[in-house]
VEXNUDO-761126 format. One line per field, with one value per residue (C-alpha): x negated, y negated, z; chain. Coordinates in nm, 4 decimals, m for minus. Example, Ala and Ser with C-alpha at 12.3 -4.5 7.8 and 13.67 -1.06 7.14 Angstrom:
BEGIN
east	(m1.2300,m1.3670)
north	(0.4500,0.1060)
up	(0.7800,0.7140)
ch	(A,A)
//
This chain:
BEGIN
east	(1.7833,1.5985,1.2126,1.2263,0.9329,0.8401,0.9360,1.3027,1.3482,1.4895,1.5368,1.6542,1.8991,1.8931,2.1052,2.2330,2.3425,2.5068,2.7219,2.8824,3.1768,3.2943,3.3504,3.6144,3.8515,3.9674,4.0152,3.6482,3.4175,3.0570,2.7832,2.5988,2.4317,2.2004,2.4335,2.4204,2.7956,2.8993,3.1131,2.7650,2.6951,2.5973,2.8412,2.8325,2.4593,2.4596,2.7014,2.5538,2.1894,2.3307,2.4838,2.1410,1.9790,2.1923,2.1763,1.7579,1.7224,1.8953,1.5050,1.7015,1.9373,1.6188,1.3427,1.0756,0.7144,0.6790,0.5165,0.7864,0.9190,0.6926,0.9487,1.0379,0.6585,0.6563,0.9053,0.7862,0.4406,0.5963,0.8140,0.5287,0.3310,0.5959,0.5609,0.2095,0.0311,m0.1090,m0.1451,m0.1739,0.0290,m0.1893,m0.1323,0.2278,0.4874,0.8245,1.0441,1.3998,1.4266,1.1258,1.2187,1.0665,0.7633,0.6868,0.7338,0.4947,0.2229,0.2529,0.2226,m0.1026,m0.2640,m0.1365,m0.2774,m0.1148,m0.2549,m0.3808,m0.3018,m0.0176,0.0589,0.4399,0.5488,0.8161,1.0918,1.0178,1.3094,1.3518,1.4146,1.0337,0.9995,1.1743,0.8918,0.6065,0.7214,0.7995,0.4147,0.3029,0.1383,0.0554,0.2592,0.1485,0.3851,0.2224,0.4240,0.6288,0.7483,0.9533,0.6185,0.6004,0.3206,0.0747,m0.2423,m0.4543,m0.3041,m0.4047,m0.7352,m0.7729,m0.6696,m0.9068,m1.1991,m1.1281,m1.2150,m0.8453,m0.8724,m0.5727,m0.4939,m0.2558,m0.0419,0.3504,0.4996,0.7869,0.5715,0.8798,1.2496,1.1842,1.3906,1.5769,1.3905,1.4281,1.1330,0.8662,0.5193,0.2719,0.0611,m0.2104,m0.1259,m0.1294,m0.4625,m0.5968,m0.4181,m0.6228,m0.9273,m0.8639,m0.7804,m1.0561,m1.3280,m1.1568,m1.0850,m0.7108,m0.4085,m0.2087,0.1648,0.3756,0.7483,0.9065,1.2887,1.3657,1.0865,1.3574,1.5987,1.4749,1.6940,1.6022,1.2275,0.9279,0.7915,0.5118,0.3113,0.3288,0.0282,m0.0337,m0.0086,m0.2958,m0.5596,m0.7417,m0.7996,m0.9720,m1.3413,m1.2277,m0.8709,m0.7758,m0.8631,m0.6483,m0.2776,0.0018,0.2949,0.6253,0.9499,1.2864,1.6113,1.8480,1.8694,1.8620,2.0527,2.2205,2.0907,2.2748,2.0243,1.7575,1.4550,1.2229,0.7904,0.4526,0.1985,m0.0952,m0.4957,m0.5879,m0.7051,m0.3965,m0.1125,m0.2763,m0.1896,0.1154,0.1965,0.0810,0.2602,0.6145,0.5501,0.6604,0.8832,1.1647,0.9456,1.0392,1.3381,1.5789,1.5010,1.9002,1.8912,1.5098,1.6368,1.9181,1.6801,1.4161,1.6584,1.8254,1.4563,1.3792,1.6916,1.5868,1.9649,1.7797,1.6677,2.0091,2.1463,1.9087,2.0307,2.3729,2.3284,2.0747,2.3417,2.5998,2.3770,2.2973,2.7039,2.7038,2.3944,2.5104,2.8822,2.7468,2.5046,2.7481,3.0037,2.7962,2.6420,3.0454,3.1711,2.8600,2.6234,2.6471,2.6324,2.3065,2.0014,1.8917,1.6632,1.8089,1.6740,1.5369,1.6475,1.6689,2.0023,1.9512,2.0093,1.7927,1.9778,1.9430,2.2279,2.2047,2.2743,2.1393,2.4209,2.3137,2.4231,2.5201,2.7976,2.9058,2.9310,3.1867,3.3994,3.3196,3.4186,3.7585,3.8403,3.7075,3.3596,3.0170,2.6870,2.3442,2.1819,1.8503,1.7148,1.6452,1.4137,1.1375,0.8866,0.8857,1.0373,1.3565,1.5124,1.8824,1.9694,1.8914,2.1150,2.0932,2.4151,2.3837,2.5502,2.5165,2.8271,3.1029,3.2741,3.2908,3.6344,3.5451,3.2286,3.4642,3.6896,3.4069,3.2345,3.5987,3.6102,3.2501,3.3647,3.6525,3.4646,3.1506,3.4876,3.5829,3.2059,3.2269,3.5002)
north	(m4.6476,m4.3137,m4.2638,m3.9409,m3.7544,m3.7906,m3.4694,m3.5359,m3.8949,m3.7879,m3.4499,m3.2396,m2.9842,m2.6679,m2.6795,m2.2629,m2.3766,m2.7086,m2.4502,m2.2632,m2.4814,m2.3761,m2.0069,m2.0521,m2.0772,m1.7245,m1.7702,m1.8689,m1.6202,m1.6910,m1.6226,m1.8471,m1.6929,m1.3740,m1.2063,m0.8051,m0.6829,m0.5935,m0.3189,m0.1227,m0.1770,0.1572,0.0878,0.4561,0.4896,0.1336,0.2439,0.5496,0.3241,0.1210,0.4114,0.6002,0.2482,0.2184,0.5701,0.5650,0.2100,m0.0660,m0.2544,m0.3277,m0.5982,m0.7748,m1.0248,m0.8440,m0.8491,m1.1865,m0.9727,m0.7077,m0.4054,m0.0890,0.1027,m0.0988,m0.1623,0.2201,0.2237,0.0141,0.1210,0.4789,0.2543,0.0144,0.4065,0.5279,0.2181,0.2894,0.0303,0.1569,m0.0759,m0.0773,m0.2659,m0.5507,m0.6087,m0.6608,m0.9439,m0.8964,m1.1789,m1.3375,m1.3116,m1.3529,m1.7137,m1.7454,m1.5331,m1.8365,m2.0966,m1.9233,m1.8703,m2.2169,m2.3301,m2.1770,m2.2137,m2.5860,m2.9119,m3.2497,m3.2554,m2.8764,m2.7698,m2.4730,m2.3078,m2.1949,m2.0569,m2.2255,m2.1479,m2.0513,m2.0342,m2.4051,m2.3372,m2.2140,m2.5432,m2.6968,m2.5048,m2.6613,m3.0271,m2.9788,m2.8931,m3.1558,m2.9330,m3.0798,m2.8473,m2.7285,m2.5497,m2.2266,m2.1099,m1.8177,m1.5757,m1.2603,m1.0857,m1.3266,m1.5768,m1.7248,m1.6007,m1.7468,m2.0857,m2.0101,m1.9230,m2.2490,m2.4797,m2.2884,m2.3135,m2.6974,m2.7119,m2.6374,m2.5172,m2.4028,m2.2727,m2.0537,m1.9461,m1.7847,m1.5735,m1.3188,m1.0500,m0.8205,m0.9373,m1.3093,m1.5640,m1.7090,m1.5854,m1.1534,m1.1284,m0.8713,m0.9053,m0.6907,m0.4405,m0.6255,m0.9567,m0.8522,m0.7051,m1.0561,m1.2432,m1.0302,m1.0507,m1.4471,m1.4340,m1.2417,m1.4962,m1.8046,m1.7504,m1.8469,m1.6333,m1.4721,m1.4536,m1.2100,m1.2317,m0.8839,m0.8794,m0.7172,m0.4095,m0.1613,m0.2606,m0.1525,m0.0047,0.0356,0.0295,0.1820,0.1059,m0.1168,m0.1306,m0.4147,m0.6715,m0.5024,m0.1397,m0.2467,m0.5257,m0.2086,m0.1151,m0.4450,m0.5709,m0.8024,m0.8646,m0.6925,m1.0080,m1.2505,m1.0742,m1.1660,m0.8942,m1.0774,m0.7771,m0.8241,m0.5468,m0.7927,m0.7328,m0.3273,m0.3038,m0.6081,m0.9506,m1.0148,m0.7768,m1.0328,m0.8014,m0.8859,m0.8677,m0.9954,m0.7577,m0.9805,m0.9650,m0.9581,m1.3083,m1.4359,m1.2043,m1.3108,m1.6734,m1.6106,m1.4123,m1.7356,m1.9696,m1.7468,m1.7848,m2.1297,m2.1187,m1.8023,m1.6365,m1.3001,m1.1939,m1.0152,m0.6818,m0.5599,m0.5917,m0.4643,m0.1115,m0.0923,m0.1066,0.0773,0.3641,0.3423,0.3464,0.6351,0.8516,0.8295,0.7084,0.4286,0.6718,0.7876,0.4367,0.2167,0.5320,0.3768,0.0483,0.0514,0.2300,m0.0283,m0.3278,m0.1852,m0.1214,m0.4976,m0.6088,m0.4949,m0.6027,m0.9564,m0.9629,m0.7861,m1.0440,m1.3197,m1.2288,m1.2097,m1.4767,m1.7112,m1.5730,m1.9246,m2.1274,m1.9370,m1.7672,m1.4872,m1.1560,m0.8979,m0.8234,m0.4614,m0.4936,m0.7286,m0.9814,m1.2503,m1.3652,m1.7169,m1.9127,m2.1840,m2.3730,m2.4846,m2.7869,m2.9849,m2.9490,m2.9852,m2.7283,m2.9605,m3.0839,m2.7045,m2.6416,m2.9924,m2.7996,m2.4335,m2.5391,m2.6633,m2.3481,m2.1795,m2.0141,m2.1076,m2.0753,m2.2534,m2.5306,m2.4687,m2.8030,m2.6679,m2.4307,m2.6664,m2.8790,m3.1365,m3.2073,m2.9698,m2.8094,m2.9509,m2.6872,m2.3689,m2.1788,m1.9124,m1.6551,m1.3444,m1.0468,m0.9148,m1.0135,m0.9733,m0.6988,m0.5803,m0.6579,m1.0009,m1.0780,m1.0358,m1.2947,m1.5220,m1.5257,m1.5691,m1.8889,m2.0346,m1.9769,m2.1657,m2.4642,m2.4483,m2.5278,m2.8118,m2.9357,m2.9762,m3.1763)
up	(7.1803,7.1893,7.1558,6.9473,6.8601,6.4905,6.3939,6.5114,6.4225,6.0773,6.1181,5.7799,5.8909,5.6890,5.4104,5.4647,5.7940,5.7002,5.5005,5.7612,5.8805,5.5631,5.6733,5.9381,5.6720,5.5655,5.2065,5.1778,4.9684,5.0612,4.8671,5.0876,5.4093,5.4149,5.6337,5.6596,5.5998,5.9035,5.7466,5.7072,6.0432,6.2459,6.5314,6.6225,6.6419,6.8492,7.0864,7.1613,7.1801,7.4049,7.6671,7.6266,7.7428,8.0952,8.1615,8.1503,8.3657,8.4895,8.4135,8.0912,8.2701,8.4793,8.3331,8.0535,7.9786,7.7871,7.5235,7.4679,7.7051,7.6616,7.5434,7.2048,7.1193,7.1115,6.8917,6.6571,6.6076,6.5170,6.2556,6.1454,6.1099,5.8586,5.6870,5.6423,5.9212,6.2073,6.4622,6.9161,7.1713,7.2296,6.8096,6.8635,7.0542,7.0527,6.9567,6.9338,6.5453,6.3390,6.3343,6.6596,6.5371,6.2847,6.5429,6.7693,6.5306,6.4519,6.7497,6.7795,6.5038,6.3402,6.4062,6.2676,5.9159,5.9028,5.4910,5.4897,5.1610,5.0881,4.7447,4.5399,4.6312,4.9752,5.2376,5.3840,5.7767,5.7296,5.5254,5.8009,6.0695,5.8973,5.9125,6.2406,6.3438,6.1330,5.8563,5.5071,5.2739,4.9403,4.7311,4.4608,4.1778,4.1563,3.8687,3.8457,3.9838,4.2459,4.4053,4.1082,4.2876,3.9651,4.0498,4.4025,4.3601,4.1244,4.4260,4.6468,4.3786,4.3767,4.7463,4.9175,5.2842,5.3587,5.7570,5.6198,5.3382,5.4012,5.1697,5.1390,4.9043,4.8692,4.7385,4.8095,4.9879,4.7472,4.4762,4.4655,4.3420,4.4204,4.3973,4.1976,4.3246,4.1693,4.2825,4.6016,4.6709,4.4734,4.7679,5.0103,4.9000,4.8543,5.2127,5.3367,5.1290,5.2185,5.5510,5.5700,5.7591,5.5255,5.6884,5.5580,5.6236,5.5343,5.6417,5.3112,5.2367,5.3492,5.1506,4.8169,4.5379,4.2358,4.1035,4.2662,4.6317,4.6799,5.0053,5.2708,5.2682,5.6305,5.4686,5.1916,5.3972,5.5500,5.1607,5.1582,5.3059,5.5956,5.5082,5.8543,6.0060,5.8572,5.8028,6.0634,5.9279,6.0685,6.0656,6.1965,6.2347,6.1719,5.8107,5.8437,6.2164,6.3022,6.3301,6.7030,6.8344,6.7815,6.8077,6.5569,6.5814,6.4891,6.4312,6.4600,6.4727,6.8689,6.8970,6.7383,6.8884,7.2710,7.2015,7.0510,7.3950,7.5660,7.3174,7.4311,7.8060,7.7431,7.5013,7.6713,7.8977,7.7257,7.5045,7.5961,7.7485,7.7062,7.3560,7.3115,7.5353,7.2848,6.9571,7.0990,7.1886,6.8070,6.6783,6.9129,6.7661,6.4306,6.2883,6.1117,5.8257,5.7364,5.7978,5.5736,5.2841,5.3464,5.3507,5.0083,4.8081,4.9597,4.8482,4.4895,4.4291,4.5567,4.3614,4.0305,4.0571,4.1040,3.8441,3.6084,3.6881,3.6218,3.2989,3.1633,3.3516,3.3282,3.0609,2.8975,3.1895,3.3994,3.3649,3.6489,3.6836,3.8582,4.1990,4.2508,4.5963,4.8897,4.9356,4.6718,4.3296,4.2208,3.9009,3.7305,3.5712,3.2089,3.0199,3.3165,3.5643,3.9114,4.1625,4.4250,4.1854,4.0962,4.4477,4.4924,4.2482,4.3784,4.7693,4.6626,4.4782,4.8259,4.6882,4.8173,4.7435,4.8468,4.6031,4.5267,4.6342,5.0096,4.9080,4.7126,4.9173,4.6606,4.3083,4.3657,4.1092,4.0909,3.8534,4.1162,4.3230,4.5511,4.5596,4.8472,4.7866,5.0980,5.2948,5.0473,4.9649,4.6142,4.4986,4.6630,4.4596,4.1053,4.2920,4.3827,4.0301,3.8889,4.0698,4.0160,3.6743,3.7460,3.9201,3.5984,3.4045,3.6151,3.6502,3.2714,3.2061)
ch	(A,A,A,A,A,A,A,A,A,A,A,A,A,A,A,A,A,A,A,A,A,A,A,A,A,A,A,A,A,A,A,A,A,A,A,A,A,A,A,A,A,A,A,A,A,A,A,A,A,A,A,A,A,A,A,A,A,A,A,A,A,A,A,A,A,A,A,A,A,A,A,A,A,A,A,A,A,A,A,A,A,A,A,A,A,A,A,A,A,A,A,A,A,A,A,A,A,A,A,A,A,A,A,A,A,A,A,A,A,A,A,A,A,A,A,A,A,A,A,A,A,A,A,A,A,A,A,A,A,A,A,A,A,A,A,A,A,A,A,A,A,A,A,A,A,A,A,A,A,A,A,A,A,A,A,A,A,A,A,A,A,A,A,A,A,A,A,A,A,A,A,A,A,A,A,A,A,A,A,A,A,A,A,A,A,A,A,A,A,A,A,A,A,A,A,A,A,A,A,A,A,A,A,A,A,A,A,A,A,A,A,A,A,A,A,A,A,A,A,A,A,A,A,A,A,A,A,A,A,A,A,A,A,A,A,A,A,A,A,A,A,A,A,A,A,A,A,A,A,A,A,A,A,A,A,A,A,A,A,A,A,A,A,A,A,A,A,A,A,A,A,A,A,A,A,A,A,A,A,A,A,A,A,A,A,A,A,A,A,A,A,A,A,A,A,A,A,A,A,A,A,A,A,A,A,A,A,A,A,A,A,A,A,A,A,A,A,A,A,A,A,A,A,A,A,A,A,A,A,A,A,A,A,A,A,A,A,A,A,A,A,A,A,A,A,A,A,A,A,A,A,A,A,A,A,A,A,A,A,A,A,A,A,A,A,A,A,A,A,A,A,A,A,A,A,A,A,A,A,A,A,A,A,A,A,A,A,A,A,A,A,A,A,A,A,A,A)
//
């Protein structure tokens, strides 16, 4: 009846989403989502952000530059500073989540056709972005030290143009992984002689720990000839803060960040200049240090109680590395049992996770899963694993 454009005729829905009518019920343990726990939440700080941002201007309840209010690009140039990139105004927009930092980018710099690279497993509502613009998707390879940048320069060598490649450099989504120091400065410089955009989505740098640092793409590209020129860095508080702010950022070449600016006239006109006052006062009080301290030592304890809980409960049944930091563990199932079936089993014993099949472009992996251990609370994790042990037993009979 309807003439949908071709994007939407068969749309694919994201498969974390298609997850969460799951969590009304209260007996449900979710390994599913990236959600922050809100019980590491700095409600104090935010409260006190949010007084601070009535008391200086009412400006904060009325329409916003398109690009972002004054006030929170301030803010986070001093933050991108301490994490090593300096960068001006006219580098930066403002957006609602760095969802919509994606989408803009895209909608600037895909045509119908145009090559984008992804890594494999690379998180699907980005997937999802791609198709969407009509970009021809290439998936690279990925290991513990993250993107293959020897099978990258290959596909470049045999004549690949790629318009741009998007990766998640540090603690992946799904995969955890973190990639070398060597790695990537290779990416750079492949960037800078091939002439393709480098994106680099980096909700998870902060949240490191265990292991040692490694600079941002956008912290290293001055380090190499021309590399300036062809890194978008795309940051976001909702994984340190609180994702219902939705204040996230590009930090963008000029050339780029101006059409992106353009590209958001149409699509909200600006975001919200409430919640941008709110973040930019937080930022401005310097809580965030003392609260990303709390939240990484909240996120290890969780870390390690699910990986310890797996390797007793499931030793036989998966095979993981543990994450150094970040809000994911990537498995694989042996003896061939697809996680979509585990999950059948998992959901009636009320414990959820994310199949892995979302997060390849092509030729899934039935046997991967991705299990956050961000939401749930300790105690909770033992009780989850318990029960995907439960369900593997099930799945096996």
């Amino acid at each position: 009846m309807y003439s949908f454009a071709k994007a939407f005729v068969n749309p694919a829905s994201s498969p974390i989403r298609d997850l969460f009518k799951y969590l009304s019920d209260p007996e449900m343990i979710s390994f599913a989502g990236g959600y922050p726990d809100p019980a590491l939440f700095d409600v104090t700080g935010l409260e006190k952000a949010s007084t601070r941002a009535y008391a200086n201007s009412l400006s904060c309840l009325q329409y916003g530059n398109t690009d972002g209010t004054p006030q929170i690009k301030t803010e986070i140039m001093r933050l991108m500073q301490k994490r090593s990139v300096v960068t001006q105004a006219e580098n930066i927009v403002v957006t609602t989540g760095s969802q919509q930092a994606f989408d803009l980018l895209l909608r600037v710099l895909i045509d119908e056709g145009d090559l984008a690279l992804v890594e494999n497993p690379t998180y699907p509502t980005n997937i999802q972005a791609l198709r969407v613009h009509g970009a021809r998707l290439m998936a690279l390879p990925c290991d513990a030290q993250g993107l293959d940048v020897i099978a990258l320069e290959q596909l470049l060598n045999s004549g690949a143009r790629p318009k741009l490649l998007y990766t998640v450099p540090t603690f992946g989504n799904p995969s955890g992984s973190c990639m070398s120091l060597a790695r990537r400065l290779r990416l750079l410089e492949l960037a800078a002689a091939h002439g393709f955009v480098l994106v680099e989505d980096d909700p998870y740098g902060d949240l490191r720990f265990s292991g040692e640092s490694l600079p941002s793409l956008a912290a290293l590209a001055p380090q190499v000839p021309g590399a300036n020129d062809w890194v978008v860095h795309m940051a976001s508080l909702s994984k340190i803060v609180a994702p219902g702010l939705r204040v996230a950022w590009s930090v963008a070449p000029a050339a780029i960040a101006h059409r992106c600016y353009v590209a958001k006239q149409s699509a909200d006109v600006g975001s919200s200049p409430w919640t941008q006052s709110i973040a930019a006062e937080y930022l401005a009080s310097d809580a965030l240090h003392s609260h990303l301290d709390r939240i990484r030592d909240g996120y290890r304890q969780k870390c390690a109680a699910l990986c310890q809980a797996l390797s007793e409960r499931l030793g036989h049944a998966l095979h993981f590395e543990q994450p150094q930091g970040g809000m994911f563990v990537w498995a694989r199932l042996s003896h061939g049992l697809a996680a979509a079936e585990l999950l059948k089993h998992a959901l009636e014993r009320k414990v959820m996770f994310v199949p892995g099949t979302g997060f390849h472009v092509d030729s899934p992996d039935v046997t991967t899963l991705r299990l956050s251990f961000a939401a749930p609370s300790v105690v909770q994790i033992r009780e989850g694993v318990d029960r995907l042990a439960q369900a593997w037993q099930a799945a096996q009979a």
